[in-house]
KELO-909051 format. One record per residue (C-alpha): x, y negated, z; residue in one letter. Coordinates in pm, whole numbers, plus 50000, padded with zeros to 5 digits. Layout:
<pts>
XYZa;...
</pts>
This chain:
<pts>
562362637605234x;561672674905013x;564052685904746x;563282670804418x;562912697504147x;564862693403833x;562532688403525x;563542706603224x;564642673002993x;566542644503161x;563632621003261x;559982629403254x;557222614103011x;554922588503158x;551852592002915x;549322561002954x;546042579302953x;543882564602657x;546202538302681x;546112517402969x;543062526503054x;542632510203417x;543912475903259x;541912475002894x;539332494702754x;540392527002659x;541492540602313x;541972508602149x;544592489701996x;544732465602295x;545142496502545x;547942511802383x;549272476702317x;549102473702672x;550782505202822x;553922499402576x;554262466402749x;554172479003114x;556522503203025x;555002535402916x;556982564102770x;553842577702601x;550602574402520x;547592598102516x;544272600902297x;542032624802180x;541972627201742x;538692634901559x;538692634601131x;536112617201023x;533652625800684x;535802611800463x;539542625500648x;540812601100867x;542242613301212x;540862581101449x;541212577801807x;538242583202048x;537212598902385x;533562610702292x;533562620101946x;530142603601857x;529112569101805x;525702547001822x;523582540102100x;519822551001985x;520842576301743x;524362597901854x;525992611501508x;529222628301556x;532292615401392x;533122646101152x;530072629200942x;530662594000946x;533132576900691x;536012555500853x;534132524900718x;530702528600898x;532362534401268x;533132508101546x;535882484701481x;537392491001785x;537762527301678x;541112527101577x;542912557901311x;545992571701385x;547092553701104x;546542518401254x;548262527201593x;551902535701462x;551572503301233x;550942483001541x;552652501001758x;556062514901580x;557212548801616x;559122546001948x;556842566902204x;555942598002255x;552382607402155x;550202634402300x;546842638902117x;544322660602227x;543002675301986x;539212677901930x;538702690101607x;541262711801421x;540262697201092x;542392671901196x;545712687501263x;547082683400867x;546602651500810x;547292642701167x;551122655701092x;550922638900696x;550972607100917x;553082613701130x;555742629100873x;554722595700643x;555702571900943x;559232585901045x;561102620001119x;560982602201499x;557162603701492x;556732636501402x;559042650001657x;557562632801953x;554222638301896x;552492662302131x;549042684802039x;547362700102288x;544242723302278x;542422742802506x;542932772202317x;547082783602288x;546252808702013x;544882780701806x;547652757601910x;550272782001818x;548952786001446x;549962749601365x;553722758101412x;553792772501032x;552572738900963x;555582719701093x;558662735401303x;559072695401416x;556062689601614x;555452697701984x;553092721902075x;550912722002396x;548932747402591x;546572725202779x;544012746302998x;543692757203363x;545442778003581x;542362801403651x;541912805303285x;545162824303264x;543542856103346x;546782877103268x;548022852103550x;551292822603480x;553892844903421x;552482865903108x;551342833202965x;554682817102985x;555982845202835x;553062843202513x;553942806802482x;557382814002448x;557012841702209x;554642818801996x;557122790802014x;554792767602209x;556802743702383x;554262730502713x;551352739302928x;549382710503071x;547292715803396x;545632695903664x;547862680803883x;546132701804140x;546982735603989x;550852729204002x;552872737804291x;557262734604285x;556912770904280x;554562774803931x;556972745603742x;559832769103810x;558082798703678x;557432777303341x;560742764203334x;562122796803308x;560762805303005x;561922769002835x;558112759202926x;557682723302999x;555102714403247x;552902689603231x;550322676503517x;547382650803423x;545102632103625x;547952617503798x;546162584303952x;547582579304289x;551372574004340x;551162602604631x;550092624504311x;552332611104100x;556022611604336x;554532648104426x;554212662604073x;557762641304033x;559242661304364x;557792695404166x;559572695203882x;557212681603649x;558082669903314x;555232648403228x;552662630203385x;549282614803220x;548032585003422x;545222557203349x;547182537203572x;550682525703381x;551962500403660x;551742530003951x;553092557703686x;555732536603582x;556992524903893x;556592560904029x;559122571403746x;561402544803820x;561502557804146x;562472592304083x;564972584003806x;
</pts>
């Protein structure tokens, strides 16, 4: 049986991908619903502001079938109901999960954390924003010193290589990197760790996946499938 790797808090997040994506259609009320109930940590979306400013929850950014119209310039009123804001999942969901939200458009990011802050201290300190692009990530921090910040990119991106980038996110106070499960090895979670970098791994399906990014080190997993992630976690605890 190999060494399991200490992750850097006490027991790594399980984030339900979209919700529970495998069980419920994803981003929706009932999804989210649904990975809270079998036990998820965490959840995971992607935010969007609509026209008229309201941070809402969707994969594609765009709605209609004949005619696509992005959701920067449609009002909250005139998209799908099952479209839900951010709004609408803390008040039927609570405040106790962690939240990572991908963040599409960086319109979003102020009132994204004015919801947060207006929910509880809690929800504003365990939500997560991630972007493909760390220098934009780490000019949020002036807007709260609360919320986490995430790196969320590719290892062959880093073209200054792991090490110098672990040392910019530290220096701009970004607090994880999240990478294909397939770009992490025990060896690149340590490096991370080092600097007080968490490491995250998504696209974490199969529980061979998931008990070897658990074995690495990892600190967070996203999964669409809640039952396998969460028994995967129980198993490692």
């Amino acid at each position: 049986m190999p060494t399991r790797l200490p992750s850097l808090g006490r027991t790594p997040i399980g984030f339900a991908h979209r919700g529970a994506r495998a069980h419920a259609p994803d981003n929706t009320l009932e999804a989210f619903r649904l990975a809270l109930r079998l036990g998820a940590a965490g959840l995971e979306s992607d935010v969007w502001i609509t026209a008229d400013g309201h941070p809402v929850l969707d994969h594609d950014g765009v709605v209609g079938r004949l005619r696509r119209t992005r959701i920067r310039d449609v009002a909250r009123h005139d998209l799908p109901s099952h479209i839900p804001t951010l709004r609408e999942l803390y008040e039927e969901c609570g405040d106790g999960f962690e939240l990572s939200l991908d963040v599409m458009d960086p319109a979003a990011v102020p009132q994204v954390l004015a919801i947060a802050r207006s929910v509880s201290r809690d929800a504003e300190e365990r939500l997560w924003l991630c972007h493909h692009d760390w220098t934009v990530v780490a000019s949020w921090r002036e807007l709260s010193p609360a919320v986490k910040l995430v790196d969320s990119t590719r290892m062959r991106h880093m073209k200054d290589g792991p090490e110098r980038r672990a040392a910019a996110l530290r220096a701009a106070t970004i607090d994880a990197v999240n990478l294909h499960h397939t770009d992490w090895t025990g060896g690149s979670v340590t490096l991370f760790h080092r600097f007080g970098i968490h490491a995250f791994a998504w696209d974490c399906q199969q529980e061979r996946v998931l008990g070897e990014m658990l074995d690495a080190g990892i600190d967070a997993v996203y999964s669409d499938h809640v039952d396998r992630m969460v028994a995967a976690l129980a198993r490692a605890a």
